[in-house]
C-alpha positions in Angstrom: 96.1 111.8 100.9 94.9 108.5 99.9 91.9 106.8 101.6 93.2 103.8 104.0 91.2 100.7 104.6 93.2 98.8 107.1 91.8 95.2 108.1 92.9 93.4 111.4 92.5 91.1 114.1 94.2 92.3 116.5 92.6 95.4 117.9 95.3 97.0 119.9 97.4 97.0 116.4 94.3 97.8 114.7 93.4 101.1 116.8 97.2 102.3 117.0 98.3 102.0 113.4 94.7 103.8 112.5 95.5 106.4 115.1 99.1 106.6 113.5 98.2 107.1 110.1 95.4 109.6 110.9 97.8 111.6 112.6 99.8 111.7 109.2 96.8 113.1 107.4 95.5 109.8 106.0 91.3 109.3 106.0 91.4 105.5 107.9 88.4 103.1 107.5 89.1 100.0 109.3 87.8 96.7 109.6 88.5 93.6 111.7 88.2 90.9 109.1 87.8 89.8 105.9 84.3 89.8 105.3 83.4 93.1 106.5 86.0 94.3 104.0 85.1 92.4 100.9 81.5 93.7 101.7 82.4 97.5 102.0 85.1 97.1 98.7 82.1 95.4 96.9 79.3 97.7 97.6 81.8 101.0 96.3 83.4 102.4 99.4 86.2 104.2 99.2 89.6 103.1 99.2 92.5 103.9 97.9 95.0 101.5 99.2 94.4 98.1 102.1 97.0 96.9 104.7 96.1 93.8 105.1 96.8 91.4 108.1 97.2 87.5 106.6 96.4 85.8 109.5 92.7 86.1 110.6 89.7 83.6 111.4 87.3 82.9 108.5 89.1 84.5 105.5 92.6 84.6 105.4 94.1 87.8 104.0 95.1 85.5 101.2 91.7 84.7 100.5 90.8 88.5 100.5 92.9 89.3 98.1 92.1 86.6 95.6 88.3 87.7 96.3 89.2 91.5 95.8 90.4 90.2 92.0 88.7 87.8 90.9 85.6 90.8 91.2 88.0 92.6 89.1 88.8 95.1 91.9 92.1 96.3 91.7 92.8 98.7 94.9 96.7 98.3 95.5 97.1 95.8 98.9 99.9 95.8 101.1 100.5 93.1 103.2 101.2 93.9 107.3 102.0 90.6 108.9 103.5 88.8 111.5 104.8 86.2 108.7 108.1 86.8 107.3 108.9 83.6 105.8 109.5 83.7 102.1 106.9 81.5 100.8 104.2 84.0 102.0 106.3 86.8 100.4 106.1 85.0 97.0 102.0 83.8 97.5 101.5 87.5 98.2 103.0 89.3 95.3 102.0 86.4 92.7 98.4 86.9 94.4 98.9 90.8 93.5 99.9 92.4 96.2 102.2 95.1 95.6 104.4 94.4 98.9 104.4 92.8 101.8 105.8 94.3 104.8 106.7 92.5 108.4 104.6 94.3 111.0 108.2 94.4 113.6 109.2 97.5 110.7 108.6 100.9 112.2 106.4 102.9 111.0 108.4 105.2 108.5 108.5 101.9 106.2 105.2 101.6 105.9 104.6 105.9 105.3 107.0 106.0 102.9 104.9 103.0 100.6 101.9 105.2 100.7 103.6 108.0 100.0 104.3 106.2 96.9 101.2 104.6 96.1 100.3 108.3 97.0 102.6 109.5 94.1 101.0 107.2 91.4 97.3 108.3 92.4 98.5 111.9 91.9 98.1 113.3 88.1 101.8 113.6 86.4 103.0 116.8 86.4 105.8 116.0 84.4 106.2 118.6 81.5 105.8 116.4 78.4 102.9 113.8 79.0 103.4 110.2 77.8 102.1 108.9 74.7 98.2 108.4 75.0 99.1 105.0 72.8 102.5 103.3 73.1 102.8 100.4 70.6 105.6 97.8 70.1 104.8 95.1 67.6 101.6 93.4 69.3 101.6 95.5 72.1 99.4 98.1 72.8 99.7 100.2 75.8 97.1 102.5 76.6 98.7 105.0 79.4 95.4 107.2 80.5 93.7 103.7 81.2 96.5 101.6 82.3 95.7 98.3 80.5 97.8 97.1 78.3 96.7 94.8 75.0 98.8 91.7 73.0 97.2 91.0 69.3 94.4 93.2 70.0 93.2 90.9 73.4 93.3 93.0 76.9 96.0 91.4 78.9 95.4 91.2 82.5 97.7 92.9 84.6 97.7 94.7 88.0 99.0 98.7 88.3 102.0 97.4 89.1 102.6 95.5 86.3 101.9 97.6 83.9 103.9 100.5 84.8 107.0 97.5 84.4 105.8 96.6 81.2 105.4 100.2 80.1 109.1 101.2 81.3 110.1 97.9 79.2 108.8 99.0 76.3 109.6 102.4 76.2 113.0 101.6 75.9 112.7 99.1 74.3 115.6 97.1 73.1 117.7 98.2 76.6 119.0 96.4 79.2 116.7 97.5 82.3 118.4 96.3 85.8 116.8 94.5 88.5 117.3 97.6 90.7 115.8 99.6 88.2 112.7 97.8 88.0 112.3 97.6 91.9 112.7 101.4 92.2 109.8 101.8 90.2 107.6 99.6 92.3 108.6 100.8 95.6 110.8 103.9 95.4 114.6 104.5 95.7 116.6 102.8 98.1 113.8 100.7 99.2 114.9 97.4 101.3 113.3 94.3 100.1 112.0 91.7 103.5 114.6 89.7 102.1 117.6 91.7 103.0 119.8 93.7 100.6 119.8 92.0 97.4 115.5 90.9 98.3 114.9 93.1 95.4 116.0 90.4 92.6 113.5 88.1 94.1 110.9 90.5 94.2 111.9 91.5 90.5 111.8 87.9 89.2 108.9 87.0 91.0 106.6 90.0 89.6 108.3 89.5 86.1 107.1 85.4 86.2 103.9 87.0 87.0 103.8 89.3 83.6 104.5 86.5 81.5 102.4 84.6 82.7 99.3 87.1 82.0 100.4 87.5 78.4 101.1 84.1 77.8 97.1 83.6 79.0 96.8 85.4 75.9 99.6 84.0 73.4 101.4 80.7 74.6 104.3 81.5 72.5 104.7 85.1 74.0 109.0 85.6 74.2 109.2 89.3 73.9 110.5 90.3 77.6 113.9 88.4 77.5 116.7 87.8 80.8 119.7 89.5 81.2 121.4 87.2 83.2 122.7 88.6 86.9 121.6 92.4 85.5 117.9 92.5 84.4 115.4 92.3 81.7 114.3 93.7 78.4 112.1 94.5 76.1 112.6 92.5 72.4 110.9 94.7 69.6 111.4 91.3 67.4 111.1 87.9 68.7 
């Protein structure tokens, strides 16, 4: 089971949800703000995954998480918050998060994104490993490492992103739908905060994000192209 650090103000929520998670076999290190966290991800400790609370006094969880990667420390952060307008969705998931998750969901939400996260910790077990190397044009992927590489210059992206860029280029050429993409980030059948169709958002948002990062390395970068209402893809040629 992954190792939890779970950070919030409110120490009722704090105690229960730790209690909860333990209970489910998760290690739980918890913290009730910002700084103590930063301090304990900066000095090493363990941690495979932080639920974050957004609002708290000193440093927001915002601020945490821009802390957390601007030190190049790249532990996966979900987002448990009172706050379910969209705005703090969006600053979330173009911060880096990899969801964000209104704490009046029960409890089997919340299992079933670890469970996940759990799942790409885990060595594949699949019976024919992916390439060491994928390449397509000017980009690299290296898939033991996770970073991925546009005219020889590492581009920064999050976990998350690059297991979108590496499905895109893998099939290169093919339509990939919206749903398609989100299923990879957060499992089947997964329900966005937004409602039923939340996942487009979420998809667009996260895909603004990767170009972004590559363009940081080459303005003119066109090689994921827009499927209108269905999805994206991968262009081998641009």
């Amino acid at each position: 089971m992954p190792h939890v650090v779970l950070t919030d103000d409110d120490e009722l929520f704090r105690e229960s949800l730790g209690l909860n998670l333990a209970d489910e076999g998760y290690d739980v290190t918890s913290f009730s703000n910002g700084r103590e966290t930063l301090a304990y991800l900066q000095e090493g400790g363990e941690a495979d995954v932080l639920l974050l609370d957004w609002r708290m006094p000193e440093l927001t969880g915002i601020d945490v998480l821009r802390r957390l990667r601007r030190a190049g420390i790249a532990i996966p952060v979900i987002f448990l918050t009172a706050l379910s307008d969209d705005i703090y969705e969006q600053a979330a998931l173009e911060g880096g998060a990899v969801d964000f998750i209104d704490k009046s969901r029960r409890l089997p939400i919340l299992l079933k994104r670890l469970e996940l996260i759990a799942e790409g910790l885990r060595p594949a077990r699949a019976p024919e490993a992916p390439p060491a190397v994928l390449r397509r044009s000017d980009l690299e992927l290296r898939c033991d490492s996770h970073r991925a590489f546009w005219k020889e210059v590492m581009v920064d992206l999050s976990l998350t992103e690059f297991r979108i860029i590496e499905l895109l280029a893998t099939r290169a050429g093919e339509d990939i739908g919206y749903r398609e993409i989100y299923d990879l980030v957060h499992g089947k059948d997964f329900i966005a905060g937004l409602g039923e169709e939340g996942y487009r958002a979420n998809v667009r948002t996260l895909i603004k994000r990767i170009r972004k990062s590559f363009r940081e390395v080459d303005p003119d970068f066109a090689h994921i192209e827009n499927y209108a209402g269905f999805g994206y893809r991968w262009l081998s040629e641009a």
